[in-house]
N, C-alpha and C positions, 0 to 999 in steps of 0.2 A: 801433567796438566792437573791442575786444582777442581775438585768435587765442583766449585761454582763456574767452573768451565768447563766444565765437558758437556762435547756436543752429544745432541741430542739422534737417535737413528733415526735412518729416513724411512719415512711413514709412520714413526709414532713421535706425534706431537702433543702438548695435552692442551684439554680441554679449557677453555674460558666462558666466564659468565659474560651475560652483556644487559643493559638496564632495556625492559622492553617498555615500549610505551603505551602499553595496557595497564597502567596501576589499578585498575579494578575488572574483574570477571565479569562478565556480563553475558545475556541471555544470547547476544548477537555472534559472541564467539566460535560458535561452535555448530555447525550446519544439523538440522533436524534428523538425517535421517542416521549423520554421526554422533547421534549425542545418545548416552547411556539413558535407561530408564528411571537408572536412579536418579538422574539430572531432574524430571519431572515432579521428583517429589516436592512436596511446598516446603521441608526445609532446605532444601537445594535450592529451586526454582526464586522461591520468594527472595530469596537474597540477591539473584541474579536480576529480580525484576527492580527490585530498588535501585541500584546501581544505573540501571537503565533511564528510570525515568526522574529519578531524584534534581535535577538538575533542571529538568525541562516539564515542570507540575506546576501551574498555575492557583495560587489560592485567590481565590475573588471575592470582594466586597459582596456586602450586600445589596446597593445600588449595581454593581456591576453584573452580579448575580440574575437582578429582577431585568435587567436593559440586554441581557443575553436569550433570557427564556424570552422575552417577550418579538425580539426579532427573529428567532428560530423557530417559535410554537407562535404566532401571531392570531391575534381573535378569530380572522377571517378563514384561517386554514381549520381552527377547532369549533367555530362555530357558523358554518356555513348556513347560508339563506333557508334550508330546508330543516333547519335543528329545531329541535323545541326547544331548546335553551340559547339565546343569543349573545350572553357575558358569563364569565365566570363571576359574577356576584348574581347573577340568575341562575346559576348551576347550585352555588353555595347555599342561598336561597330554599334552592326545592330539599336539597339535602336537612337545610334546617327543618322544613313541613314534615317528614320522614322522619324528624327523631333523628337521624344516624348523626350530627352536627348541633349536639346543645348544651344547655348548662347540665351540672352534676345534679346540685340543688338548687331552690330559690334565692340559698341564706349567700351563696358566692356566684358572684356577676361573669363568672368564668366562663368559656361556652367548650367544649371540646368535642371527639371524636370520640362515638361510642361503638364504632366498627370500623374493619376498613371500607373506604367509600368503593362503589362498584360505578364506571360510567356505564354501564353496557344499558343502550336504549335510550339515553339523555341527548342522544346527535340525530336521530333518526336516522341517514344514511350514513352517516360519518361514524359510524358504530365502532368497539374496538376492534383494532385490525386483530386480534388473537385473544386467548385466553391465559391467567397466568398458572401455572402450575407448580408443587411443591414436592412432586414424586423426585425431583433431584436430589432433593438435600438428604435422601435415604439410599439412592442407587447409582455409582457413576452413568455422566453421559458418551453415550457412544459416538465414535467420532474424533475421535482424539488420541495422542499415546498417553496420556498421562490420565490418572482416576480421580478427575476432581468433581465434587458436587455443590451447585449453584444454590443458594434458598429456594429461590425463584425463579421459574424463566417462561418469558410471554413467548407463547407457540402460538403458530398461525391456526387458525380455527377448523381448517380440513385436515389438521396433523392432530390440533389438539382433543379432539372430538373422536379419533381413532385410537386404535391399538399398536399401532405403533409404536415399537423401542424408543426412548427420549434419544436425542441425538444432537450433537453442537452443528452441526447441520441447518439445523430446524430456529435454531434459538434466535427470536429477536431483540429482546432483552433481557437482562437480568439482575436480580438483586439481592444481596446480603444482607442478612438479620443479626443483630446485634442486641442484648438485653439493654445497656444502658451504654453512653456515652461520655465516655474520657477522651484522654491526649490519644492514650495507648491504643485505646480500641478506635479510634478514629482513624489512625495513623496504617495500625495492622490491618482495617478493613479495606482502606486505599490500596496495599499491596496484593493484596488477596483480592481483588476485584483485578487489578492488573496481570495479575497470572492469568488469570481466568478469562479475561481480555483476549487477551496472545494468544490464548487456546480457540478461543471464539473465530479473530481473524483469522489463524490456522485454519480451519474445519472449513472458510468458507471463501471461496476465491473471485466473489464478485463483491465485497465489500472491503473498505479500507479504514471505516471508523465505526465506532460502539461506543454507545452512552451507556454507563451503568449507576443503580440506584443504592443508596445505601442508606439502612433503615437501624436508627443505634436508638435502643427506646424510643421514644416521643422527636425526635430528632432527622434529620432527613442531609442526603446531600447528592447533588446529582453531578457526574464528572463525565466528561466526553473526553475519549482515547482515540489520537489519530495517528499519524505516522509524524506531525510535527512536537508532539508532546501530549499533555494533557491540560484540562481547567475542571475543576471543580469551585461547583455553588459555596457560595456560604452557607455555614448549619443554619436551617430555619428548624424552628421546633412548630411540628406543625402543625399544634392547636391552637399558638400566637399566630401562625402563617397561613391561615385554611385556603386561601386565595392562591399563595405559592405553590403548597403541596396539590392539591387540584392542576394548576397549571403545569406542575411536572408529572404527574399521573396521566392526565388525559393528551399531553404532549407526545412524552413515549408509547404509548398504547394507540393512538391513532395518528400520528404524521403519516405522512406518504414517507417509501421505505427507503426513498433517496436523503432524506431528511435526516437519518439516522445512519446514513453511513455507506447504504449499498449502492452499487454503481450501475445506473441507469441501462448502462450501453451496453453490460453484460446481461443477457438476459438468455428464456427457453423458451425458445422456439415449439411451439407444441403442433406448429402443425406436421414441420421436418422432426419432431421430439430431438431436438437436437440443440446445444448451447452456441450462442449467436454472441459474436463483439460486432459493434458498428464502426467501421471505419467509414473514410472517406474517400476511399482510391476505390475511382469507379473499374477498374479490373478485379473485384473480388465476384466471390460467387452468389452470390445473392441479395437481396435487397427486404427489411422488414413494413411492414402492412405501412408507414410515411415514406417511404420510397427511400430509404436512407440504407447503403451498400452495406452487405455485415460478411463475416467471415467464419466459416464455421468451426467449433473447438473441438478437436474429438480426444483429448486427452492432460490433465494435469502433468506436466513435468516437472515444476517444482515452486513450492510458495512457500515464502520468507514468516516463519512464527515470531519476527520481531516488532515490538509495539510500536517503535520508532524507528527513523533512517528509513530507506528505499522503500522496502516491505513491497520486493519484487517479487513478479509470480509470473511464471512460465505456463503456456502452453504448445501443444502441439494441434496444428489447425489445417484445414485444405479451402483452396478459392479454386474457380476455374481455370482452368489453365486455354491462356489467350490462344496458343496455338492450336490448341483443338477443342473443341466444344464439347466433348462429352468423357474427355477426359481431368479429375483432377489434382490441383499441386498440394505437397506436403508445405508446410510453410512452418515456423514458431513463429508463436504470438508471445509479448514481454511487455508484460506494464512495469513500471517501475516510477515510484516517486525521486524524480533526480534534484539537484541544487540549481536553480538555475542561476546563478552567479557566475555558474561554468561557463566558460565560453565556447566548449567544445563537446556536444553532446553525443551520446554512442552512434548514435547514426551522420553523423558528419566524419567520426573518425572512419567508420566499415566504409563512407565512399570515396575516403582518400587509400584506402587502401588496398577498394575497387577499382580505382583510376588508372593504379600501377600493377592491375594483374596481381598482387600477394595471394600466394593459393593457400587453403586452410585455412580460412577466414570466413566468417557468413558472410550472405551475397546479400546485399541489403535491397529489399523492397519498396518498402514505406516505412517515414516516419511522422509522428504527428503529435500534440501536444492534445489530451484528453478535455471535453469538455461536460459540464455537469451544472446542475441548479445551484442558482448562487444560494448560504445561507438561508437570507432575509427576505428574499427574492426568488421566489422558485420559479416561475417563470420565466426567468431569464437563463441565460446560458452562458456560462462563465467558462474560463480556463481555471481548470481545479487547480487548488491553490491551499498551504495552509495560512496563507494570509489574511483571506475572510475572515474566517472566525474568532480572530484574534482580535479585527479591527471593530468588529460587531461590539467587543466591550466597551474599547480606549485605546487610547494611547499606552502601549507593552508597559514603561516606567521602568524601564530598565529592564523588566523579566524576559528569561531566554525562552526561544522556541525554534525547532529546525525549519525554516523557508526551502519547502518544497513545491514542486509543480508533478501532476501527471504524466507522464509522456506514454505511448506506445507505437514501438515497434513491431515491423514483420519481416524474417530474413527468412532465408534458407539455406542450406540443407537441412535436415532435421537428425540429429545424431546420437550416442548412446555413448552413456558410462564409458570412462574408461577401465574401468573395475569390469567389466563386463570382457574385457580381452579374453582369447581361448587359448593365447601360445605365448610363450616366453620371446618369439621372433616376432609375434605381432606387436607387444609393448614396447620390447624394443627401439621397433620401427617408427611408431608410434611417440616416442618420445624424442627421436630424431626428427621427424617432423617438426615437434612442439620448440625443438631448439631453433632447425631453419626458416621455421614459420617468424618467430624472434627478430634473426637474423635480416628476413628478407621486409619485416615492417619499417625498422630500423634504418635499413638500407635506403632501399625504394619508397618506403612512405613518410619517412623520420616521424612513423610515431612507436610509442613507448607503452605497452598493456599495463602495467603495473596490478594485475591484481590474479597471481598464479593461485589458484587452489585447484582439490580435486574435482569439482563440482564444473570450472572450466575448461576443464580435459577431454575432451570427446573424441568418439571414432567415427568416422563415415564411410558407407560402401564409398570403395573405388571402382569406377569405372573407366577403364578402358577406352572405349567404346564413345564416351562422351568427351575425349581428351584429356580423363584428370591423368596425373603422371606424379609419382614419388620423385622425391626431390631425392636424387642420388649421386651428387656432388662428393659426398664423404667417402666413395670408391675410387674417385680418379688417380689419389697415389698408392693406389693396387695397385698389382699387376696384371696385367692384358688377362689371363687366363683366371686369375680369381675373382678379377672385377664381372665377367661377365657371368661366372658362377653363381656370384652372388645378387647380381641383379637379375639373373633367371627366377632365383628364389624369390625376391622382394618382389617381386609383380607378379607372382602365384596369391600373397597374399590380399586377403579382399578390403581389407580396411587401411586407410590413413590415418594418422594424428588429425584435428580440427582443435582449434584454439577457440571459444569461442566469451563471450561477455566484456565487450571493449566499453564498460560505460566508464573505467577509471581510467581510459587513455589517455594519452596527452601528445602533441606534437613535439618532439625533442628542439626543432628548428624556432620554436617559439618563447621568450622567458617565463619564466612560472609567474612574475607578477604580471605579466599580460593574458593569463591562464585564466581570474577571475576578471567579472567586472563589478565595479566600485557601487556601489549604491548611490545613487544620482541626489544631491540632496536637495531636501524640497524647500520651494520658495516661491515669492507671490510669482516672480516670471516666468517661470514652468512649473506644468504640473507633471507629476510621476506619472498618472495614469495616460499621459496623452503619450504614443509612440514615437518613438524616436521617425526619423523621415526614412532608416534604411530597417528600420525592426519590422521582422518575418512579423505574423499572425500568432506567433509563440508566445507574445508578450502579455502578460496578466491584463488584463483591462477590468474596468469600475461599471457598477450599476449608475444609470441617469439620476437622478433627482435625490441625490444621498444627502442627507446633514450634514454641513461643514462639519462638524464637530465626531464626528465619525465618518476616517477616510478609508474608502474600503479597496484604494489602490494598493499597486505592491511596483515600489522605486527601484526595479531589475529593468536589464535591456538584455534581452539575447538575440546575438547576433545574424546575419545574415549567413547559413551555410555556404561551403566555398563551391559545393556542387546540386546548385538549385534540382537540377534536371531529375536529381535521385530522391529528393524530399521534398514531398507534396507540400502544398503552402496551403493547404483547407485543416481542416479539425475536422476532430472523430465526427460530428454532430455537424449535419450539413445547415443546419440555422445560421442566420446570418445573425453574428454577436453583436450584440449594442458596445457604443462606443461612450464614452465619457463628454458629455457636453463642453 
C-alpha cells in the first residue's frame, strides 16, 4: 500500500481547522466571570469595545443633535413653575450678570466661558440631583473588576457629601477630559468613554442606559450608550454654543433618573430594606405604596458587561407562595433585551415544553414585556423599546442600530453552577441529564436550545419526595443485576442536570423563514403603530399627538403565544398604555 494510502488507526484522526464566524473579538465573547484580568486592561478591553459598537455608533447633525436634547431634557422638565430661571436664555442671561459668560476684552465681540458654569440653586427645587467629583481620575473606582478611572463623575449628594469609597455603584454620570480636539482624540475618547460604559452598566443592575460627556478643550459631545447602540451630539464648541452646553449640563445633572437610563420598576424598598421589581402577576408577594404587585430580589446571579445585544441580568428573588400564606417561593427573575422580530420568545418556548412534561427545564411562571417612560414623554408609559430614541432624531437614513424590546421573566427552580459539582458521579450524571433533557425537547416538544455554554448548565436539588426522577433510560441494556446497582447509586445522589436559558430556542416543526416577522411596511392605509387585531399587549405602541414628521412607532407584530394560560397579557406597570390615535 502507497504512503498516500495508508489508512489511518482508529482513534487517531487529525485535526482540521474550520472558518468561525467570529471575524472579530469582541467584549461579548467571553462571559465575566470567565474572562482573565488582563482582558480589563484598556489595551485589551478598548479594542474589544470598538469592535462592539463600531458598526452601531450614530454620528448626528447638528440640527439632529439640538431636536434630540431638546425632546429628552425639554424646558418644562429643567425649568419647572417653581425655578427662578424659566429658559435657558434666562439661565445664560444670569450667568452673563456673574461674569462667569462674557467677552475677554472690549476690543473682540467674542463672549466666552471664564469658569465652569455651576447650576446648583438656579432651579430652586429642581436643584442638581448630585455633585460632580474628580477624586476618580487619581484612584480606581470600586465596584468593578477592572481599574479604570473616570475624570469626572456626578454622585448623588448623600454619597457625595460623605466618606464614602467612590464606587461604579454610585455613579450617575461621567466625563472625560481631553486638552484639545482632533480626529484622534475624539475617536479614542469615544472608546474610552465605552469601556467605561460597560463597566458602569456592569456595577449596576437596575439600569440599561448611560449618557456620557466628553470634554476635548473648548469642545463638548454628549453620546447616549444603550443596549441598541449608541448616538452622539455633534461637537459644539461651547463658547459658540452656551445655549447647547447649558442645556447638556443642566440635562444630565438634574433629569429624573429614569431619563438617563435606570429602570423605574427596579427599585429599594426601604421600608422591607429590600430590592423590589414590579410586575404585574397579582400572585407575587407584595405590592409598592401605588398598589402595583412587585417581587422581591434577594440576590444578583448574573449581569451581561455587554454595551449591546441582550444585556441580560439575572436574579434570584421570592413572592408568596399561593399555597400557604406565610410560607415563601424561590423564583429567578431575567430581564433581558430580546429581538422582537422573533416569533418565538423564551417564555412561549418553557410552556411548550411545560405542555409535554420535559423535566430539567424551568417551570415558567410569568412572562411579560417591560414598561418605562417614553423619551419625550415621561409621563407616559411605553413598552421599552430601542426604537424611541432613535425616532426622537429622524428617519435612521440608512444607519444601523439593534431593535430591542424589554421582556421579563419568572421561572423556577433556582439552581447552581455546574462547576460547583462535588463528585465525578454527580457530573457525570449531570451531563446525562443535559443530553436526555435534549432528547426529550426534541422529541416531545420539537423544540431546539441552540445556545450550550457553561453558564446554562445547572444543578438542582432532587427531590424524591416531590416526584422529580433521573431519567435512567441509559441502564435498560444492563443487566438486571447491574442496572439495579447502578440505579441504587444514582438516586443517592442529590442533584440533577437542569438546562436552563431557552431565549435562543426555536421550534424544529417550524421553517426558519417563518421564525422571524417581516417588518410590516408603512403606508398611508395602515399604520405600524396601530396593533394587528390578533397582537398580545407586547406590541410597541406610539405617544398621542406626535409630529407627523417624527414617527415614534416601531413596524414589529409579535405574535399571540400558543399557550395564553402561562403568559399574562398585562405589563410590568399596571397603567393603562395610551394607544396611538
Amino acid at each position: 500500500m502507497s504512503e498516500t494510502h495508508r489508512a489511518i488507526p482508529l482513534g487517531v484522526k487529525p485535526l482540521t481547522s474550520h472558518t468561525t464566524p467570529y471575524t472579530l473579538s469582541r467584549l461579548q465573547t467571553v462571559p465575566p466571570m470567565y474572562r482573565k484580568k488582563s482582558n480589563w486592561y484598556r489595551e485589551k478591553m478598548d479594542t474589544l469595545v470598538d469592535n462592539d459598537t463600531q458598526d452601531l455608533h450614530w454620528h448626528l447633525s447638528s440640527p439632529e443633535s439640538r431636536r434630540l436634547l431638546e425632546a429628552i431634557f425639554p424646558d418644562h422638565m429643567l425649568f419647572p413653575h417653581t425655578s427662578k430661571c424659566s429658559s435657558m436664555t434666562h439661565l445664560l442671561d444670569s450667568f452673563r450678570g456673574q461674569g462667569i459668560y462674557k467677552r475677554n476684552n472690549q476690543r473682540k465681540p467674542i463672549e466666552q466661558w471664564q469658569q465652569f458654569p455651576s447650576c446648583q440653586g438656579k432651579n430652586a427645587e429642581k436643584d442638581m440631583a448630585g455633585k460632580w467629583h474628580a477624586d476618580g481620575a487619581t484612584a480606581p473606582l470600586k465596584g468593578s473588576d477592572a481599574n479604570r478611572k473616570p475624570d469626572f463623575i456626578l454622585l448623588p449628594l448623600s454619597i457625595a457629601d460623605s466618606s464614602r469609597e467612590l464606587d461604579w455603584r454610585d455613579v450617575i454620570v461621567f466625563r472625560e477630559m481631553k486638552s484639545r480636539k482632533t480626529t484622534d482624540t475624539l475617536r479614542k475618547s469615544y472608546i474610552e468613554g465605552a469601556g467605561k460604559t460597560a463597566l458602569l452598566l456592569y456595577a449596576q443592575d437596575g439600569r440599561h442606559s448611560a449618557p456620557y460627556l466628553q470634554m476635548l478643550g473648548h469642545y463638548m459631545v454628549l453620546t447616549f450608550f444603550d443596549r441598541g447602540g449608541s448616538l452622539s451630539t455633534a461637537v459644539f464648541d461651547i463658547h459658540d454654543n452656551p445655549d447647547v452646553f447649558l442645556h447638556i449640563l443642566l440635562g444630565i445633572s438634574t433629569a429624573p433618573t429614569e431619563t438617563i437610563g435606570f429602570d423605574e420598576t427596579v427599585f429599594w424598598d426601604r421600608d422591607d430594606k429590600k430590592k423590589k421589581v414590579l410586575v404585574a402577576w397579582k400572585g407575587s408577594s407584595s405590592e409598592d405604596d401605588k398598589g402595583n404587585p412587585t417581587v422581591s430580589l434577594e440576590q444578583l446571579i448574573f449581569i451581561s458587561d455587554t454595551l449591546h445585544s441582550r444585556g441580560t441580568t439575572v436574579w434570584a428573588g421570592s413572592m408568596k407562595d399561593p399555597t400557604s400564606p406565610m410560607a415563601r417561593r424561590q423564583i429567578v427573575v431575567k430581564d433581558s433585551w430580546i429581538d422582537p422580530l422573533r416569533k418565538f420568545t423564551e417564555g412561549s418556548m418553557l410552556a411548550k415544553l411545560n405542555d409535554v412534561n420535559v423535566k430539567g427545564v424551568p417551570q415558567l411562571i410569568h412572562e411579560q414585556q417591560v414598561q418605562g417612560p417614553h423619551p419625550s414623554h415621561a409621563e407616559m408609559k411605553v413598552n421599552m423599546s430601542m426604537h424611541f430614541l432613535r425616532r426622537l432624531v429622524s428617519q435612521s437614513g440608512g444607519r444601523q442600530y439593534q431593535l430591542r424590546v424589554l421582556f421579563c421573566l419568572l421561572t423556577e427552580p433556582l439552581g447552581i453552577q455546574i462547576m460547583a459539582f462535588s463528585s465525578l458521579a454527580q457530573l457525570l450524571i449531570a451531563f446525562l441529564d443535559y443530553v436526555q433533557i435534549h432528547k426529550d425537547a426534541i422529541v416531545k416538544a420539537k423544540v431546539l436550545h441552540r445556545d450550550i455554554s457553561w453558564l446554562n448548565l445547572l444543578l438542582v436539588v432532587w427531590d424524591a419526595s416531590r416526584g422529580d426522577s433521573h431519567c435512567l433510560d441509559f441502564l435498560d441494556h444492563l443487566l438486571p443485576e447491574t442496572h439495579e446497582h447502578l440505579q441504587a447509586k444514582i438516586q443517592e445522589i442529590p442533584y440533577r442536570g437542569f438546562l436552563t436559558d431557552w431565549g435562543y430556542a426555536v421550534p424544529i416543526d417550524v421553517p426558519q423563514t417563518e421564525a422571524y416577522t417581516t417588518p410590516e411596511p408603512e403606508g398611508p392605509s395602515t399604520s405600524p403603530s396601530t396593533p394587528h387585531h390578533d397582537a398580545p399587549p407586547t406590541s410597541p405602541i406610539s405617544p398621542p399627538n406626535t409630529s407627523t414628521s417624527v414617527d415614534n412607532s416601531v413596524p414589529v407584530r409579535i405574535p399571540v403565544p400558543k399557550t395564553p394560560c402561562l403568559i399574562s397579557p398585562n405589563h410590568r406597570l399596571t397603567q393603562t398604555p395610551s394607544t396611538a390615535p
